[in-house]
N, C-alpha and C positions, 0 to 999 in steps of 0.2 A: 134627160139622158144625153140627149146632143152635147148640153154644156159640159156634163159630166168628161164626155169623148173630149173636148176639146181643152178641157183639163189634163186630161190625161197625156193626150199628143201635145200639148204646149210646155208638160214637163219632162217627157224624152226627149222633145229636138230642140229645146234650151240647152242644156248639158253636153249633147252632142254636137251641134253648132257651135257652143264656145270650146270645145277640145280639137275641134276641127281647125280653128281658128290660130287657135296655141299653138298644135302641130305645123301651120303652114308658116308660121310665123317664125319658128322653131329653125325648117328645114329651109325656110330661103335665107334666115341668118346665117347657117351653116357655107349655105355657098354664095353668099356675098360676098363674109367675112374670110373664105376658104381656111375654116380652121383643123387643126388636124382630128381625126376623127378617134386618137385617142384619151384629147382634151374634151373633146363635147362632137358625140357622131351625131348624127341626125337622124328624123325619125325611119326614113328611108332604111339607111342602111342598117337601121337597131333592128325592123323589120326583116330583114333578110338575112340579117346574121342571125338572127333566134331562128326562120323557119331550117337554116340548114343545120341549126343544133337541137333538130328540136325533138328528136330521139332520147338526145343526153336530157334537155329538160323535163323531158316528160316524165323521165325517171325519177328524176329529182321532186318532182312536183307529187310524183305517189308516194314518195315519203314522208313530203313534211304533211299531205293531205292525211294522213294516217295518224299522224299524231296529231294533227287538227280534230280527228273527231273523237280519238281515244282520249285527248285532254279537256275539250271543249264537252264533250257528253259525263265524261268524270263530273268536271265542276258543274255543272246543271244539278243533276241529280245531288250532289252536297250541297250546292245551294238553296236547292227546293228545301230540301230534309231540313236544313238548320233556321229558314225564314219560319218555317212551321214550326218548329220546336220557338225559335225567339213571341212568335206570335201565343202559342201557346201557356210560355212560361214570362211572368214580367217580371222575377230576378233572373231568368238565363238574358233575358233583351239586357237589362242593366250591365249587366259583367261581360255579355259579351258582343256589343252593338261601338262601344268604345274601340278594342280588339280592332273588329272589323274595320272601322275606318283608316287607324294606325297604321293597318297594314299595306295600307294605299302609299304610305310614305316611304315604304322601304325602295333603297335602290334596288330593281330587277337586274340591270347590266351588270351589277356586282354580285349581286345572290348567285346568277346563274354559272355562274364558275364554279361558286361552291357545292353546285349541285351536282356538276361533274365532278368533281373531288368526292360527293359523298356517295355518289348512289352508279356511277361509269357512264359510261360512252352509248348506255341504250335509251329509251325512247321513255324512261321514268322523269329524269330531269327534266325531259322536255313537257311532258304533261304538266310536272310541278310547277314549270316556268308558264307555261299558256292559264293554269287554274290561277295563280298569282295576276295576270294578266284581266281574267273573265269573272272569277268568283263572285268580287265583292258587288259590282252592277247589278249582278241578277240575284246576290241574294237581297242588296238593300233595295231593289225593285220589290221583288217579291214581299218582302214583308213590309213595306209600306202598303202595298195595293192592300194585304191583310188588314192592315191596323184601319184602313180607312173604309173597311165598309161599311156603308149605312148602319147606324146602330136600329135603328127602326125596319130594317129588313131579316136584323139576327132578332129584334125581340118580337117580330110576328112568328119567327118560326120555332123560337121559346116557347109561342102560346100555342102553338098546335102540338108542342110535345117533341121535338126535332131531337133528337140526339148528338151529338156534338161531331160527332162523321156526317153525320146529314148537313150540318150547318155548315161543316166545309164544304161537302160536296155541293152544293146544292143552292150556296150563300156568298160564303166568304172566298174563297178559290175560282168560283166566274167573277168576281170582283174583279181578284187581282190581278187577273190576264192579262190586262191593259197595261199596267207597272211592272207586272213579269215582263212582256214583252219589250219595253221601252230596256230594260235591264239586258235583254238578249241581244238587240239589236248590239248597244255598244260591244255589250260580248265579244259579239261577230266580228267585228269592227276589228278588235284589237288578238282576235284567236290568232289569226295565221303570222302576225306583227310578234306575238310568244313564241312562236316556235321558231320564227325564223332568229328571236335571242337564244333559245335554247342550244338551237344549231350551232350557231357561230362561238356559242361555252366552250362548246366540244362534240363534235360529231364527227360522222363518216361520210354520210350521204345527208341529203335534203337541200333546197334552194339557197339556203342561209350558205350552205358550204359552196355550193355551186357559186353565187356570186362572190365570195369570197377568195375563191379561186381563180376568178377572171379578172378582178382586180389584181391580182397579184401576178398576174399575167400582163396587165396592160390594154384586156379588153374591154375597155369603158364601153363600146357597143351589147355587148351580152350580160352585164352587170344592168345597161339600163333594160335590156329584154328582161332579165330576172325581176328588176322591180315592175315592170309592166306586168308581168306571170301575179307576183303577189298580190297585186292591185287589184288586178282581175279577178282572184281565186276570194279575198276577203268582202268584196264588193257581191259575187256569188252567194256567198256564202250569206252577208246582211238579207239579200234578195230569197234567198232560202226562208229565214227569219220571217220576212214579212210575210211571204208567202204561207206560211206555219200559221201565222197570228190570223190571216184573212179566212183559212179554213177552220180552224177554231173559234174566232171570233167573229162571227159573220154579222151580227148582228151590226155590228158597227160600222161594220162595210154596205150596207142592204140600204139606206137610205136613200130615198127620190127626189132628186128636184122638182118643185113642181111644174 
């Protein structure tokens, strides 16, 4: 348990330690160099120009958080449905496992213009552009963890008579948790990184527009507050993720050093 604790404490204060480091590093270039703080502000003042806008952020941030979970819970639930169907069916995997990968090659920055073009200026494109983003990890997560479970764990419970609901429940779907998860994490990863392209296709409100705004203002201080805001919220959000997987999957977590 100790070593465990000291695992745990040696992977928080690595991370933070070197961010620490960055920032000092950051902010005494800032005023050696006395550069102007519209080419490169420092962390100081990135820091205090976001707390005194941080009304208007706020705002911004319950938007695109909205579409963060209307898009990101959309594609979950499509992803789950279609890994089972691919898992179920071995001509739907053939026809459509090819599909899915392809689709990882399309330009997003290009699509999502068209999305405002076809569907307006509300919170549809943006979902479209975050599930473009999240879909295909967590469905090719999911249905690998399927494909690979134990064949000798589905044919004990063949022999006891399982029904093929049971064999998911009960077999093949604790399987794949492990693979769904690893698929959710990237998810997360790239959820709030969708919306914030959706935003910036076309929008009214959301962060994406917010930093967009400041740029075009000249305030490189609040453009770098806004990417700290996303950082923060996507990095929540993976932390979410794990958090999910550790109470569902405990098992994998429970183990003792000796």
């Amino acid at each position: 348990m100790k070593l465990r604790r000291a695992d745990l404490l040696s992977g928080v204060a690595a991370p933070i330690l070197l961010c620490l480091v960055v920032l000092i590093g950051w902010q005494s270039y800032v005023w050696i160099s006395d550069i102007r703080p519209q080419v490169l502000p420092g962390p100081i003042r990135i820091v205090r120009e976001s707390i005194e806008s941080a009304d208007v952020i706020v705002g911004h941030v319950g938007v695109t958080m909205s579409e963060v979970a209307g898009g990101f819970a959309i594609s979950i639930c499509g992803a789950l449905l279609l890994g089972l169907l691919i898992d179920l069916s071995t001509p739907l995997r053939r026809a459509v496992y090819p599909l899915i990968v392809a689709s990882q090659t399309v330009p997003i920055p290009v699509i999502a213009p068209l999305m405002v073009v076809w569907f307006g200026f509300g919170i549809v494109p943006k979902i479209i552009v975050i599930g473009l983003f999240t879909f295909v990890p967590v469905v090719l997560g999911f249905a690998a963890g399927l494909a690979a479970t134990e064949r000798s764990a589905t044919d004990l419970m063949r022999t006891f008579g399982a029904s093929r609901w049971q064999l998911y429940r009960y077999v093949k779907i604790p399987a794949a948790l492990p693979d769904l998860f690893t698929g959710l994490r990237v998810g997360a990863i790239y959820a709030v990184l969708g919306a914030i392209f959706g935003e910036l296709a076309g929008a009214v409100d959301g962060l994406g527009i917010f930093m967009e705004q400041q740029r075009q203002s000249f305030r490189t201080d609040l453009v770098f507050g806004g990417i700290f805001v996303v950082t923060a919220l996507s990095y929540a959000l993976f932390l979410a993720v794990v958090l999910t997987e550790r109470l569902l999957t405990p098992w994998r977590f429970d183990r003792r050093e000796p």
